[in-house]
GUVOKOL-643305 format. One record per atom (N, C-alpha, C): x, y, z. Coordinates in steps of 0.05 Angstrom, whole numbers, plus 5000, padded with zeros to 4 digits. Example, Ala and Ser with C-alpha at 12.3 -4.5 7.8 and 13.67 -1.06 7.14 Angstrom:
REM GUVOKOL-643305
526448865156524649105156526449345156525749555142527349795143525850015157
//
This chain:
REM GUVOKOL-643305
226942903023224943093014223843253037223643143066222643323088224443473092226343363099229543543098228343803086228243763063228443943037226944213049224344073052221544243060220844353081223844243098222444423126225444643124227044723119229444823104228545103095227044993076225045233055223545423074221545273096220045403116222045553133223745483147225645603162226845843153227145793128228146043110225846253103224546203102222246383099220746443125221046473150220246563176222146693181224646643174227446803177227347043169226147073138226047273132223547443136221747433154219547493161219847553183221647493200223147613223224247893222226047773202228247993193226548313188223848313182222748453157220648653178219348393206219248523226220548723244223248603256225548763256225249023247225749063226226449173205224149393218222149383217218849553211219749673244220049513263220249573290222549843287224449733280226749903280225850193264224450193245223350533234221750573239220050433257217350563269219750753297220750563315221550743329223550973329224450933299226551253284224451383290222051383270219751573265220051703295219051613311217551713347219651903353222651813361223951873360224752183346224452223329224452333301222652613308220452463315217852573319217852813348218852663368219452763387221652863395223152843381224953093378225253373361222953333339221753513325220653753341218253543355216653743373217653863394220253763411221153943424223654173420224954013401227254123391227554353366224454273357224954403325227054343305227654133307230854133298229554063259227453953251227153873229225554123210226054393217224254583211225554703184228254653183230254803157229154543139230354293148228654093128227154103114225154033134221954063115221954373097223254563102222454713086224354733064226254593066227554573041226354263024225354103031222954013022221654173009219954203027217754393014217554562989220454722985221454812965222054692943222654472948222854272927221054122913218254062932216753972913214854142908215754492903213354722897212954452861214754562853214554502823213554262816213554062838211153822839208653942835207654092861204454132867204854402834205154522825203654652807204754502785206854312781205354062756202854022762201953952783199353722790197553932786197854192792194954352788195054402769196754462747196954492716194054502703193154272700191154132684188154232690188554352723186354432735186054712728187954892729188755132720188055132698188755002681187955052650185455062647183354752662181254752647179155042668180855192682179455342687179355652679182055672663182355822651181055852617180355652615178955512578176055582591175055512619171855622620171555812622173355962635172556262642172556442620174956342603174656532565172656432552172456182549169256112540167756272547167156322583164756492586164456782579167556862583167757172572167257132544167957032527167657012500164757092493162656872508160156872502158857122507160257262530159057472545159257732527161657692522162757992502161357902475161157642469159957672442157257782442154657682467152857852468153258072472154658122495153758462492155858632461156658492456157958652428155858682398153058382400150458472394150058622392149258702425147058842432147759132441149559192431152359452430151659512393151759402385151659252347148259342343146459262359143759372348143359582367144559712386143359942395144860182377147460072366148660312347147160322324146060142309143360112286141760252297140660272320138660412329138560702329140760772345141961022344141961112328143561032307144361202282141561202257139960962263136861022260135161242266135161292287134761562304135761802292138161752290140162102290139562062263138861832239137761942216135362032214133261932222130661982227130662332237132462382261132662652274133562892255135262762236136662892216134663092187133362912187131462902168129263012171127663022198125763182205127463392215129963452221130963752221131463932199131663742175131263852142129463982133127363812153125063852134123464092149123964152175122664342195124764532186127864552174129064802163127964882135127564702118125864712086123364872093122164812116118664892122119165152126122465152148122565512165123465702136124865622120125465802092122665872078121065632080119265622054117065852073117365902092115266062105116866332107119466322109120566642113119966732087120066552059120166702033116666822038114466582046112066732048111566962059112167022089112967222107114467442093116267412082116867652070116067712046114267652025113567742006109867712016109567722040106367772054103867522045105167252043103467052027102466942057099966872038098366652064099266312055100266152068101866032064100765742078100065522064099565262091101365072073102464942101104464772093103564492073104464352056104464112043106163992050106163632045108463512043107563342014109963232002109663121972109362821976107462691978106062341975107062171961107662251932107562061912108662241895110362111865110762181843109862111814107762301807107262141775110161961758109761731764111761511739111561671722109661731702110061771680112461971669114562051653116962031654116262361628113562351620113162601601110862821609110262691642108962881657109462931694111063121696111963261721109963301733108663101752106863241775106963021792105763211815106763051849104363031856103862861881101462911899102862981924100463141938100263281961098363231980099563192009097463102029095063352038095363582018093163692018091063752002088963872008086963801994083964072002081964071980079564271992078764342020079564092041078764152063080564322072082964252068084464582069085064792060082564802039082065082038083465172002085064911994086164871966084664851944083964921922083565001898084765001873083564931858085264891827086665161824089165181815091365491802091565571822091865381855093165491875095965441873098065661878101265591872102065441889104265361888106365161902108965251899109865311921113265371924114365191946116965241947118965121967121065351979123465361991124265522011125665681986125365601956127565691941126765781913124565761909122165971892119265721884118965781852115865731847116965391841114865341852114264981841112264901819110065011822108164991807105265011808102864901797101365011808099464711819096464721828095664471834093064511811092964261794090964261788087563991782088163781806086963651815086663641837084163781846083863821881082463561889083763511914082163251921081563331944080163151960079863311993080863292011082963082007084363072026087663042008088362941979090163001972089963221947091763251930091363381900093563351884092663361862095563251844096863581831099163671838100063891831101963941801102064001796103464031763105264201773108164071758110564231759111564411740112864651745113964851717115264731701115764441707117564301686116564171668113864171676111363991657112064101629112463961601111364031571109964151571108164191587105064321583104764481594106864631609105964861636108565141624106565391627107565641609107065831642109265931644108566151669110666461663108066661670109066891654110667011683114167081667115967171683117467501678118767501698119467831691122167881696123667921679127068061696127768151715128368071738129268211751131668501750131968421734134668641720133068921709132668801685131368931664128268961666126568891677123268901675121868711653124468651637123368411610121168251613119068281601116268081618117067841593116867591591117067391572114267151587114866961571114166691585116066461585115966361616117566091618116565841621117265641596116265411593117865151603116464951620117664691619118164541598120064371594122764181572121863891581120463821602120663521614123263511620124563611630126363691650127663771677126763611704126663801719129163951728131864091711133564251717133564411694131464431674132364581654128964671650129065001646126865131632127165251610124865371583125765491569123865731559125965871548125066121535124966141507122066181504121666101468120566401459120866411436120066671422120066921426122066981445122967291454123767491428123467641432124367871402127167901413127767921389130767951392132568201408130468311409131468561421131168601453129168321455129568251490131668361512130968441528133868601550133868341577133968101563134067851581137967731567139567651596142067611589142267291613143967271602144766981620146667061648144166921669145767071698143367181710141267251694139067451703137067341711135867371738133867221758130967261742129467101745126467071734124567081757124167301753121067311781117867181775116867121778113767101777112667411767111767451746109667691741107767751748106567531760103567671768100667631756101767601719099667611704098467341700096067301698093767081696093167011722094267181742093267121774093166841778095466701773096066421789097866481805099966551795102666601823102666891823102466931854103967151862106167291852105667551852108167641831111367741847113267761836115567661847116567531870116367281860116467021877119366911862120766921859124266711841122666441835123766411804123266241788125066101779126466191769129366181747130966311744133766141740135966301730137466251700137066531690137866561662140366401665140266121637143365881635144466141606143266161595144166241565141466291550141866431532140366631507141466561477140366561465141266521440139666641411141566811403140866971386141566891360139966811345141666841320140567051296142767091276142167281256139467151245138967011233137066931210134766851232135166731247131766711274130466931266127366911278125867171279125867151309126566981324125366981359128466901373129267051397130366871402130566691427132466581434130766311448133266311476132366201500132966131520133865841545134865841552136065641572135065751605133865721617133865791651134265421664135065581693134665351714133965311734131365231738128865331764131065301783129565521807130565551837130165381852127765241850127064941865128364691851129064571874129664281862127664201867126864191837124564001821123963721831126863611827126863361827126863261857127563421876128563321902126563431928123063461914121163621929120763411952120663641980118963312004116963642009117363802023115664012035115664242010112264312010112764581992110064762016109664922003107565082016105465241988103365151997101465231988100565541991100265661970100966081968097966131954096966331965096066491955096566821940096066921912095867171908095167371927097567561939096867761949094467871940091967951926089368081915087467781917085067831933083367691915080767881899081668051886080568111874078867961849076668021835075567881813076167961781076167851762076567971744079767971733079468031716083767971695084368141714086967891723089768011739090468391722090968481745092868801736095368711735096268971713098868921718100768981733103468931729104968851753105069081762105269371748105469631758103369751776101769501778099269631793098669411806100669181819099768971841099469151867100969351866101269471893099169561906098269741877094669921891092769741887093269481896090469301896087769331908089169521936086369571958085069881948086169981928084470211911084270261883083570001877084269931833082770151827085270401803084170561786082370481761079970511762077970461727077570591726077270771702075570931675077271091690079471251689080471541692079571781680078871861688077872231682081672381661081072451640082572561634082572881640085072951649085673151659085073381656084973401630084173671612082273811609079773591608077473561609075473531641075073601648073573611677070773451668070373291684067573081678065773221690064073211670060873301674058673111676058472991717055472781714053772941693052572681675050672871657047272811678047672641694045972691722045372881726045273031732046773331741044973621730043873521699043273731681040073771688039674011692037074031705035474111682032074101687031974251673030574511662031274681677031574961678033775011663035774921665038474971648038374901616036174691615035274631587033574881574030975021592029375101581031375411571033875481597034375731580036475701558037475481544038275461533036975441509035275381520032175381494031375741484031375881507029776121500032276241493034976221485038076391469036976251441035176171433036076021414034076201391034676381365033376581353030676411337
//
């Protein structure tokens, strides 16, 4: 059994010899190796064909690193572009908020520049309105207006827009007023042909695209096509101001009247700015007629007929009496 055991030991120092050896012998390759490297260069094609060889090692190994740095950086762009694609997203809401807003007060400053050239050229004194509110009620056409007595507004003051008569106001308030439209059931405004001189009256239908013409004699010189001015008469509107345009006429044999279709010049329905008009005359007393709006600043009364030469009976003295007295037998 010692035999055995010391056998075993022997064999196993043997190989721990061997193993030393062994370590001795490639430590001094290495040096060797080493020092002939450094003076010789001789291992320089080597290593770089090495080197070449394990490229495709080192970017396996960075793989994983590459990726997760490529997954943060689109993450962050992601986050980045999604805000500013926001805030790109509410400045175009904004904008186009704006350029509507800009849009709209450029409508309404072109509606204001018409509605004042029509005043300007037919010589009206003119202050601007804008329209507040709409009567609901569905069988009476009237608006409110942000004006009112303090400016100078009055009941059977007219109302137009850039494109003729609107109507007239007849609840003055002082700072608003409720205006009645030509489209009202209840509102009669006396008009005149432009064509022909035809004086009629035009009534609202509760309609605001349709007016009508009731009880014309048949022999009326009013045709479909033919513009409706303002007359003048009852001194509410200014006289030829556009009202309406003749839709159709209708005559029939057996009627005693016949009857009409027009279609106001203002959109009724689509009022924001009108302007508040005054009658060229403020004269007192029943409107003249239209043939005589013009000589307002010298109204003819009581005419002298021609024939006849007027005699102030002022005038008669009396001396002229007494010799008329003493011709007398």
């Amino acid at each position: 059994m010692e035999q055995g055991g010391g056998q075993d030991r022997s064999a196993l120092f043997a190989g721990e010899g061997s193993s030393t050896l062994a370590l001795v012998v490639y430590l001094a390759l290495a040096v060797l190796i080493m020092l002939a490297d450094r003076r010789g260069d001789y291992l320089q094609q080597f290593r770089s064909s090495v080197a070449q060889a394990s490229e495709p090692l080192y970017a396996l190994a960075e793989l994983p690193s590459l990726v997760g740095v490529a997954l943060r950086d689109n993450l962050a762009n992601r986050r980045r572009l999604l805000s500013e694609n926001e805030q790109l997203q509410a400045d175009l809401r904004l904008t186009r908020l704006r350029l509507a807003e800009a849009e709209v007060a450029l409508a309404e400053q072109q509606r204001l520049a018409d509605g004042l050239t029509l005043a300007e050229r037919e010589r009206l004194r003119a202050i601007p309105a804008r329209v507040m509110d709409v009567d609901p009620d569905p069988f009476r056409h009237r608006v409110i207006i942000d004006r009112g007595e303090q400016d100078g507004l009055q009941a059977g003051t007219a109302l137009i827009d850039a494109s003729g008569v609107v109507g007239q106001l007849i609840e003055p308030g002082r700072h608003r007023s409720v205006v009645l439209l030509i489209s009202d059931p209840g509102h009669g405004l006396p008009v005149v042909d432009a064509r022909s001189g035809e004086r009629t009256l035009l009534y609202g239908t509760g309609e605001s695209d349709q007016l009508a013409l009731r009880s014309m004699p048949l022999t009326a010189d009013i045709e479909a096509g033919d513009l409706l001015l303002s007359s003048g008469i009852g001194g509410r509107f200014p006289a030829g101001l556009p009202v309406a345009r003749v839709r159709s006429v209708e005559r029939s044999a057996g009627a005693p009247h016949a009857r009409g279709v027009a279609e106001p010049q203002a959109a009724l329905g689509r009022l924001r700015e009108l302007l508040a008009v005054a009658p060229r005359s403020e004269a007192e007393g029943p409107p003249l007629p239209v043939d005589r709006l013009e000589s307002t600043e010298d109204p003819v009364t009581d005419p002298v007929p021609v024939d006849e030469p007027a005699i102030p009976t002022t005038e008669v003295s009396d001396a002229a009496a007494e010799t008329e007295a003493g011709q007398q037998p």
